[in-house]
C-alpha positions in Angstrom: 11.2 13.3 4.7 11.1 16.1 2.2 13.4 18.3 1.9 12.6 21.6 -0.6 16.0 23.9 -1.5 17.0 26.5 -4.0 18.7 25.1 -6.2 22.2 26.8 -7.1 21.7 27.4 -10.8 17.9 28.5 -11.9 16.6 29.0 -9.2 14.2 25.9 -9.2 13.3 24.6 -6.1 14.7 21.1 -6.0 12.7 18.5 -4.1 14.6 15.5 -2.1 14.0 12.8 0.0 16.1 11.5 3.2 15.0 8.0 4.1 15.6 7.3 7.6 18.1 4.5 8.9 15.9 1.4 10.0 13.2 2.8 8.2 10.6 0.0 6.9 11.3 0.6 3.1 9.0 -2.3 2.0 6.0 -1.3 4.1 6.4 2.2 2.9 6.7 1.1 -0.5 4.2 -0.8 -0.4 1.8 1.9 0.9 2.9 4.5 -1.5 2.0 2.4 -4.3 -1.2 1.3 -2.7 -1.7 5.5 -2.6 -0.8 5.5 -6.3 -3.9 3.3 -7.6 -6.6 4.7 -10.0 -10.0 5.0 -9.4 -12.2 2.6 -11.3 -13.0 4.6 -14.7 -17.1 4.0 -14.2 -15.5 6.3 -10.8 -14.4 9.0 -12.5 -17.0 9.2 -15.0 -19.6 9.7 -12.3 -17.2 12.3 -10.4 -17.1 14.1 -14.1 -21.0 13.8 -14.7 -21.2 15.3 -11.0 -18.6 18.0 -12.4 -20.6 18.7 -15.5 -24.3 19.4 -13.7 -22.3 21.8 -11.4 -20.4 24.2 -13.5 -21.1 26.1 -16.7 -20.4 24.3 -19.8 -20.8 25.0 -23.2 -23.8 22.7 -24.8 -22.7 20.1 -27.2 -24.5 17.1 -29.0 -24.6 14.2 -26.9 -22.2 11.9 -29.1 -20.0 15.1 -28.7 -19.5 15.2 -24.9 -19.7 11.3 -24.3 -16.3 11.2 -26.5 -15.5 13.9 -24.8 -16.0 12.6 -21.7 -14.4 9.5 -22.6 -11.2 10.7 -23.3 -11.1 12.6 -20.2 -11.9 9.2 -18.3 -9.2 7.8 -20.1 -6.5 10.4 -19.4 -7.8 10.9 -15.5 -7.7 6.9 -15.2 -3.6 7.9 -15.5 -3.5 9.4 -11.4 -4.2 8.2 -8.2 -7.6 8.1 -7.4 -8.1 10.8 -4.3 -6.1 13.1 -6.6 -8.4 12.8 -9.4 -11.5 12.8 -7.0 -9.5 16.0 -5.5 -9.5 17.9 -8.9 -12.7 17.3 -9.6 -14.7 17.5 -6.9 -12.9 19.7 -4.3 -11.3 22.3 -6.3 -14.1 25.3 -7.4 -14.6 25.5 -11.4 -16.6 28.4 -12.5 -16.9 26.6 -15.9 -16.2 22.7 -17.2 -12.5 22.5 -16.9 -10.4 21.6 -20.0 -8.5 17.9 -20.1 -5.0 20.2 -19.1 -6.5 22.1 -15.9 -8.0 18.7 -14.3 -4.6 17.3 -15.7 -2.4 20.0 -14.0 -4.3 19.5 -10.6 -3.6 16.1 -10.2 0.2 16.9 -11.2 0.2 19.3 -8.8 -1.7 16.9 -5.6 0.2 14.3 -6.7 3.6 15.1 -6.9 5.3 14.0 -3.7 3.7 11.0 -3.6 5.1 10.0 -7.0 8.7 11.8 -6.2 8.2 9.4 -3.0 7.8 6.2 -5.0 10.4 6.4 -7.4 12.7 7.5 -4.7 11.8 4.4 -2.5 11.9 2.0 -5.9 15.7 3.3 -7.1 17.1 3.8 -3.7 15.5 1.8 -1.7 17.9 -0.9 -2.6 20.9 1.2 -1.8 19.8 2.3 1.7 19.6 -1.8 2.6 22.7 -2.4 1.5 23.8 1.0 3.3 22.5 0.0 6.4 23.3 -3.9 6.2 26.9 -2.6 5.3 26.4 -0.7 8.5 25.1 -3.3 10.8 28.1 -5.0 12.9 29.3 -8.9 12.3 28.2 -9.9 15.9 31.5 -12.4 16.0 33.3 -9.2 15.4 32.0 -6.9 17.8 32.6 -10.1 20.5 36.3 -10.4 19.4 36.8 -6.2 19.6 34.9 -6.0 23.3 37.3 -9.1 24.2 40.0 -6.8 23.2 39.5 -4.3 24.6 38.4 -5.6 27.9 41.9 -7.6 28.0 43.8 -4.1 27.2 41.6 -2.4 29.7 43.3 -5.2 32.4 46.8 -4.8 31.2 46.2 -1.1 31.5 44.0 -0.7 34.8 44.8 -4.3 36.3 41.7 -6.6 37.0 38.7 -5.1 38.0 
């Protein structure tokens, strides 16, 4: 879960994650990094061609805008894939974006996914020990309920 406050100095708003006792952290790890996988870069060339034919642009010489292009394949090859294909695609540009808006956008979409994945790769550790620490010895839960059924008959008599 996550969990959005103020926080106390600045004002920021502070994001944090509560993983859940018994909570498969391995399965959910697994599938937040699956979720955090690029897009092949011949992908997100295409998505950017598609882009291109779309919005206004400024013309350039063709050597120009396939380093241009390039470079933005290169820097977009950086975020998980639906968040690129998100920015580029499904968000409205009235012209060709700049490196830094398509950039920003994927910050911005991906965000709690990556907050989610580095909380589940430091912590992750911690809550299993947390919650083997928490578990019961089984021989000792069978000496306690011996215990305390035999104080229960001293007490109360047999049943």
């Amino acid at each position: 879960m996550v969990r959005e406050r103020n926080a106390a100095m600045g004002g920021r708003a502070e994001q944090r994650i509560e993983i859940a006792e018994g909570a498969d952290i391995e399965g959910a790890r697994a599938l937040v990094e699956q979720s955090l996988q690029p897009a092949p870069q011949r992908q997100i060339a295409q998505w950017l061609a598609a882009l291109r034919l779309i919005t206004a642009h400024r013309e350039s010489d063709p050597a120009e805008a396939g380093a241009a292009i390039k470079i933005y394949v290169q820097r977009l090859a950086e975020w998980p894939a639906d968040c690129v294909h998100e920015a580029i695609l499904h968000r409205r540009w009235r012209f060709f974006p700049a490196l830094a808006e398509l950039e920003d956008a994927c910050q911005e979409l991906a965000a709690p996914r990556k907050l989610l994945a580095l909380q589940l790769r430091t912590d992750a550790g911690a809550v299993r020990r947390f919650s083997e620490a928490q578990r019961p010895d089984p021989q000792t839960t069978a000496q306690r309920r011996a215990a305390a059924q035999r104080i229960m008959r001293e007490v109360f008599g047999p049943a």
